[in-house]
PLY file of the C-alpha trace (Angstrom):
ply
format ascii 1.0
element vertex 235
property float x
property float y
property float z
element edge 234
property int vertex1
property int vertex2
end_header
-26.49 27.32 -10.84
-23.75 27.72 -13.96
-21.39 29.89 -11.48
-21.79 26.77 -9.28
-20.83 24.43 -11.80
-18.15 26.75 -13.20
-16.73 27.14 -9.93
-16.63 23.18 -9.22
-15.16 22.98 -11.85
-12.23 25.60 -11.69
-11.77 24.25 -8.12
-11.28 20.48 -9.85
-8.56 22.09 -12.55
-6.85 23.37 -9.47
-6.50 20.61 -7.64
-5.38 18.33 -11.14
-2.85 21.05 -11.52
-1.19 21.04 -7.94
-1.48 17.31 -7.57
0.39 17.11 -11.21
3.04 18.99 -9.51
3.16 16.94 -6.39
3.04 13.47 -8.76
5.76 14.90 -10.37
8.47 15.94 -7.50
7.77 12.35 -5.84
8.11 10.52 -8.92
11.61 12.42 -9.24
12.81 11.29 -6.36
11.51 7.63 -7.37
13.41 8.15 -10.40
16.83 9.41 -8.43
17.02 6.74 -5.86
16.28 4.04 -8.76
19.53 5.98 -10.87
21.15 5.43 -7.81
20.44 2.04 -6.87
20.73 0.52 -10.72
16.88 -0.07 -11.04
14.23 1.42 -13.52
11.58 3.83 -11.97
8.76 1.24 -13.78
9.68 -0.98 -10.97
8.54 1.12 -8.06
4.59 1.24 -7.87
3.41 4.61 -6.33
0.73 3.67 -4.03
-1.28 7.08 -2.75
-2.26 7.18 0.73
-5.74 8.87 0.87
-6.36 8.54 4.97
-7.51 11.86 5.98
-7.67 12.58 2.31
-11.02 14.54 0.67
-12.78 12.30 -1.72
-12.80 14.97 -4.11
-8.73 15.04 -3.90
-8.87 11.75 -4.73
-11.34 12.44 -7.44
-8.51 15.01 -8.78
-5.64 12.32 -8.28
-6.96 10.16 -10.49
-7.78 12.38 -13.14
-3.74 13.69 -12.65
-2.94 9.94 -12.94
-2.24 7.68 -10.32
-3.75 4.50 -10.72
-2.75 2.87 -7.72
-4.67 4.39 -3.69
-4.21 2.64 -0.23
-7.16 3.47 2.49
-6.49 2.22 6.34
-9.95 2.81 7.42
-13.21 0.11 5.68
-15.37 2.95 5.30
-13.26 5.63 4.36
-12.14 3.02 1.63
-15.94 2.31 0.63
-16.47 5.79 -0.03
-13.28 6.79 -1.85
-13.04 4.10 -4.35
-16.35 5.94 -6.31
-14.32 8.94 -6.47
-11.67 6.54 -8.38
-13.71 3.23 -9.32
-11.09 2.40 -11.92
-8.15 2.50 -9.80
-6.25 -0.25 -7.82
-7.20 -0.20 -4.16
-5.29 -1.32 -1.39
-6.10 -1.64 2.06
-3.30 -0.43 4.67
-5.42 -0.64 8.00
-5.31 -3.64 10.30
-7.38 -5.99 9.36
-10.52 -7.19 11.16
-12.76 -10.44 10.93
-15.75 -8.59 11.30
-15.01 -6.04 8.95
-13.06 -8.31 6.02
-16.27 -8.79 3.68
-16.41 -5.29 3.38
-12.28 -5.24 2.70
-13.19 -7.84 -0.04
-15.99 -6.11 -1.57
-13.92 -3.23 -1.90
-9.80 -3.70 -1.91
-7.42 -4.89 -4.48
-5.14 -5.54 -2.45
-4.23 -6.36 1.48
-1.26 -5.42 2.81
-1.61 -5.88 6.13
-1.95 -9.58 6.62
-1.19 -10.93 9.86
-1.64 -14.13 12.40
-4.96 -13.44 13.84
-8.34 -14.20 12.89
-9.11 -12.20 10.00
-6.54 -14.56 8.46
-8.03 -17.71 9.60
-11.42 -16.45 7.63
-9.06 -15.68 4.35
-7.73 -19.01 4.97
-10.82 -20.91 5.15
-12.35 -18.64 2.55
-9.25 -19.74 -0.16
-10.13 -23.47 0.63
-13.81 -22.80 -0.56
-12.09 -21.88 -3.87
-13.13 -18.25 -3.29
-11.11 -15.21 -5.47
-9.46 -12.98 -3.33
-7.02 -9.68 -3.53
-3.76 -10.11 -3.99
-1.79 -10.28 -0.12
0.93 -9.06 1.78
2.17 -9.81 4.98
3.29 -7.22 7.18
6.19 -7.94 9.38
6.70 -5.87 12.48
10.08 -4.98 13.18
9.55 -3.80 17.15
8.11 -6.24 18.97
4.85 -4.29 19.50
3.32 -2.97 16.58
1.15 -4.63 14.19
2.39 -7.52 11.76
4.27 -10.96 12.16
7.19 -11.35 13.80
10.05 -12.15 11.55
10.69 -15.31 13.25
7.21 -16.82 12.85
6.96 -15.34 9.03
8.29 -18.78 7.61
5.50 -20.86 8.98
2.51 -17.92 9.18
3.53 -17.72 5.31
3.38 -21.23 4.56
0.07 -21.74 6.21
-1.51 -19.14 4.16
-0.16 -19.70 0.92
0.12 -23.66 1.33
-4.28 -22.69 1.77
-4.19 -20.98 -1.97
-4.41 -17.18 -0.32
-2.23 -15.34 -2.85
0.88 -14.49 -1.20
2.48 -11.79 -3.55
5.10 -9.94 -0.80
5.78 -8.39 2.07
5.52 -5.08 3.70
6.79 -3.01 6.75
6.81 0.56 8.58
10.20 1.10 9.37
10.64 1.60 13.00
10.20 5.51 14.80
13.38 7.23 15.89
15.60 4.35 13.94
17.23 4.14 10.43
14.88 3.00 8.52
17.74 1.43 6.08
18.18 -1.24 8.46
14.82 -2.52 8.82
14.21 -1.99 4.95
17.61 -4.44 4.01
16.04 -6.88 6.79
12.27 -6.75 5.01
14.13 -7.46 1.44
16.36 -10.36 3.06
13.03 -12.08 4.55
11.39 -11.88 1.26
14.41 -13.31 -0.68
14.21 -16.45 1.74
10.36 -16.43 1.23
10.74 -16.33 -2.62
12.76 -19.80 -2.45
9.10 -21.42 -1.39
6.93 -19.11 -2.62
8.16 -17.65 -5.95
5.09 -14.82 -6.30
5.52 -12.94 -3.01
7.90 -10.93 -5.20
6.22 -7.71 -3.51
7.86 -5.47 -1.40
6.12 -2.76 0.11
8.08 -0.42 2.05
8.69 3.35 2.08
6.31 6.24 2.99
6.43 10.25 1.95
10.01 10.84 4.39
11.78 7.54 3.62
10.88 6.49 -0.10
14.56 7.12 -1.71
16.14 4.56 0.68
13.27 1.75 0.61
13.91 2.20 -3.23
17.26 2.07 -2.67
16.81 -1.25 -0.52
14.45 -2.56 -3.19
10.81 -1.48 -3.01
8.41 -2.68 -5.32
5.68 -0.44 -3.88
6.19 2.66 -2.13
3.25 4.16 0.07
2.77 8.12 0.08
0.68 10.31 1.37
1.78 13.79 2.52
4.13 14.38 -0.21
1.15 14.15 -2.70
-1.50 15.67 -0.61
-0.13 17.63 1.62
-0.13 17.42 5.30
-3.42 16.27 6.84
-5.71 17.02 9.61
-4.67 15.54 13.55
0 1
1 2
2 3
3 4
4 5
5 6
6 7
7 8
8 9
9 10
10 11
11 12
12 13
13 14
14 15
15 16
16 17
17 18
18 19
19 20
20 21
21 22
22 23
23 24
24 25
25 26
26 27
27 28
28 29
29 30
30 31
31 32
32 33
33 34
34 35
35 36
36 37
37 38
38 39
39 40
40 41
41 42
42 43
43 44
44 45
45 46
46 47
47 48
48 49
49 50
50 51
51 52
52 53
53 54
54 55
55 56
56 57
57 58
58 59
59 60
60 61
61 62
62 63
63 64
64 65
65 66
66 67
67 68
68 69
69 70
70 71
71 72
72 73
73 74
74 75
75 76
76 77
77 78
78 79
79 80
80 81
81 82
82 83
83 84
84 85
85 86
86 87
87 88
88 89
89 90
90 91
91 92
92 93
93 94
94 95
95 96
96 97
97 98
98 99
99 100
100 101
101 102
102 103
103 104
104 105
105 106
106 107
107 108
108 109
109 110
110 111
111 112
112 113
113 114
114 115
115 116
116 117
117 118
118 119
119 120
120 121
121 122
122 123
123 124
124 125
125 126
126 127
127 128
128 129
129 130
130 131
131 132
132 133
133 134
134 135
135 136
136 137
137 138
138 139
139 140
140 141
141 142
142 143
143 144
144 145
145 146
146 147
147 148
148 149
149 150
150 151
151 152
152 153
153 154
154 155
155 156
156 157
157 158
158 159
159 160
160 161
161 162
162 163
163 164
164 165
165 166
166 167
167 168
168 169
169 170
170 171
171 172
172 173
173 174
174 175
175 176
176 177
177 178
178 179
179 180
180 181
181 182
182 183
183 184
184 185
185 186
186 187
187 188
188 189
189 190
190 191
191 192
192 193
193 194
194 195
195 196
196 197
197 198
198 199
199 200
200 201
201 202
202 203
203 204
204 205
205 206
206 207
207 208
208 209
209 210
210 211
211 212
212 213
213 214
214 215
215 216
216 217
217 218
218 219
219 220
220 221
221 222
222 223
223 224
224 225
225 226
226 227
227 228
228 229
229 230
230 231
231 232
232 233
233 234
């Protein structure tokens, strides 16, 4: 039984040690594109994405310091945030009525708001008075994915926030195949127009593991990696 516990916790110090390493290269390049762009690196929130990611990697992300995890999946999420209970969590999947308690119970933060009606329950929800995580709506740049359109975001916004959900941003996955520059400067432009009505949807999350120096460059306030901190994952 001690060789067990010695080798958990060898196993632990060697996960801390190569995710220290990993922290450290991505929050380089954070720091390079913000040189770059004229901004401070405190400005860019590293959000790790733990889908297909080992509880016990999260466990050892934590203790390496990140402070900030995105899940897309409810349960995954449910079961991660004990491996890193003190930790800001935000949910990244596509959000489902049926499935929102348990994204309230559990998330810090959605960033995946969208028309639908998950939202109508937030909405009616915020008019009971009810506390809820901090939102952001997720525009879709392609005409097919997931998100709002970014000619309906002006009214979906004002619906929500005018109902006392708190709107605090915006976020996108740039397009496959494209420059992601483009949709990036579009996603910053929309919430510069949003901030004249709403002042607190500030946020913009944009930016993943192959793309994070240019959505800092194009202003992120959040950028969400995975693979460059974990490694690649399972198919």
């Amino acid at each position: 039984m001690e060789r067990e516990r010695l080798s958990t916790s060898v196993n632990h110090r060697d996960r801390v040690s190569a995710l220290e390493t990993a922290l450290a290269a991505v929050r380089s390049r954070i720091a390079a594109a913000c040189d770059r762009s004229g901004r401070h690196a405190r400005e860019v929130r590293l959000v790790a994405v733990t889908k297909q990611v080992d509880p016990r990697m999260v466990e050892a992300a934590a203790t390496a310091g990140l402070r900030e995890f995105g899940e897309n999946y409810v349960k995954e999420l449910e079961v991660k945030r004990s491996a890193a209970p003190d930790a800001a969590w935000h949910f990244l999947g596509r959000l489902q009525r049926n499935k929102l308690a348990r994204v309230l119970r559990t998330g810090s933060v959605i960033q995946t708001l969208e028309p639908g009606r998950a939202a109508e329950r937030l909405i009616e929800l915020a008019s009971t008075g009810r506390s809820l995580p901090e939102c952001l709506i997720e525009v879709d740049f392609t005409g097919g994915r997931v998100g709002v359109a970014p000619d309906e975001l002006g009214s979906f916004a004002d619906t929500v926030a005018s109902a006392g959900v708190p709107l605090r941003g915006l976020m996108t996955v740039a397009p496959p195949g494209g420059d992601p520059r483009k949709a990036f400067e579009k996603l910053r432009e929309l919430r510069d127009v949003l901030r004249d009505r709403h002042e607190e949807a500030a946020e913009l999350s944009m930016g993943m593991s192959t793309d994070l120096e240019v959505a800092v460059e194009e202003g992120a306030t959040m950028v969400r990696v995975g693979t460059a901190i974990f490694g690649r994952r399972r198919r």
